[in-house]
N, C-alpha and C positions, 0 to 999 in steps of 0.2 A: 525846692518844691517837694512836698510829702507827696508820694503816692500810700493810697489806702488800698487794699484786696477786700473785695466783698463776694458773695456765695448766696445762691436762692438756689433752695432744692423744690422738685418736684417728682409726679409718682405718675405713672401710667401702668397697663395695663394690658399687656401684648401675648402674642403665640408666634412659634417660628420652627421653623424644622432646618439642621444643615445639611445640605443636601451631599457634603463632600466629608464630613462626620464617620468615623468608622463605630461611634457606639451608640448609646441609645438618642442623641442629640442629632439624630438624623430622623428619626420621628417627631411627629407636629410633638409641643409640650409649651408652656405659658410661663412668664415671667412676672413680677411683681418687679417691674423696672424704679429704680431710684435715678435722679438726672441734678445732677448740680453744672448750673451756671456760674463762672467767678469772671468777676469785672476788676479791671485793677483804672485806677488814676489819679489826678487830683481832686479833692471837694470841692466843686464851683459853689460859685461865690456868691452868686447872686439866682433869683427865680425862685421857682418854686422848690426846686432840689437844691437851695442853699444848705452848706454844709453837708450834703452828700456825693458820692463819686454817680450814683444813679436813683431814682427813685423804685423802690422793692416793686411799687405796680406798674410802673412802667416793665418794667422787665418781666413781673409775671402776664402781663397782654402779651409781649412781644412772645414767647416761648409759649404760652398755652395755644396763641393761633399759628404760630408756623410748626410747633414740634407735637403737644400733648393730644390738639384735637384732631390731627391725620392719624396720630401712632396708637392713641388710646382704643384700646376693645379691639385689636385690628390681628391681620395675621402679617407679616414685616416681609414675608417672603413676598408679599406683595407690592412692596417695596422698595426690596434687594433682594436678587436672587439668591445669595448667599451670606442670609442675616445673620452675622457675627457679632458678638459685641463689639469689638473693634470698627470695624464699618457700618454699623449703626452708631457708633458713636462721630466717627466721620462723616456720617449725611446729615446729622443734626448739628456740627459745627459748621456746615456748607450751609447749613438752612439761617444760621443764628448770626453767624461773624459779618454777612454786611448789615446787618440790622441794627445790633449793639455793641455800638464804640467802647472800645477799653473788654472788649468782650478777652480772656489771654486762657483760659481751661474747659473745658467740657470732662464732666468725668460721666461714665454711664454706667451704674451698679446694674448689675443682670441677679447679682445673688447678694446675700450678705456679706461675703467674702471674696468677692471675683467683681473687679469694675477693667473699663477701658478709658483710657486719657488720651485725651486731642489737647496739645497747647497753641496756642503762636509760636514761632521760629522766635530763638533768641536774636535781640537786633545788637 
């Protein structure tokens, strides 16, 4: 059996201060968040997602109402008390992985150079 990996990115729009930050990242400042989803499995075979691992809009519903429309325009410290990338990357793999089977990555870009990664545990 082939496994496929697939990716759907999305963008929101946030502000956060760290509260435990020794430099300027402990005052409020905004992000322009990037969010890629990766699904890995087989193409099923039959339905409507024949010959795909998942349909692109089924996964953009599933992730715009549990992650984009709470997070988007929002302050995160509202949140997490201590909005990290790393743990905001962690609350949206907590929000998304019972939701979407074959769900195995979360990456969360905070900048164009600086992301956080949640995978599944190796089985």
């Amino acid at each position: 059996m082939t496994v496929v990996h697939i990716r759907k990115h999305f963008k929101f729009e946030a502000a956060h201060a760290l509260p435990h930050h020794t430099g300027k990242c402990s005052r409020m400042h905004g992000h322009s968040y990037r969010l890629e989803a990766a699904l890995q499995g087989p193409l099923h075979e039959s339905g409507v997602a024949q010959g795909m691992v998942e349909d692109f809009d089924v996964i953009s519903q599933i992730v715009r109402e549990a992650v984009i429309e709470p997070l988007d325009h929002t302050c995160l410290n509202d949140f997490l008390p201590n909005p990290t990338a790393e743990l905001i990357a962690q609350w949206i793999w907590e929000r998304l992985q019972p939701k979407i089977p074959g769900l195995f990555e979360v990456v969360l870009w905070e900048t164009a150079t600086a992301c956080a990664v949640v995978h599944a545990a190796a089985r």
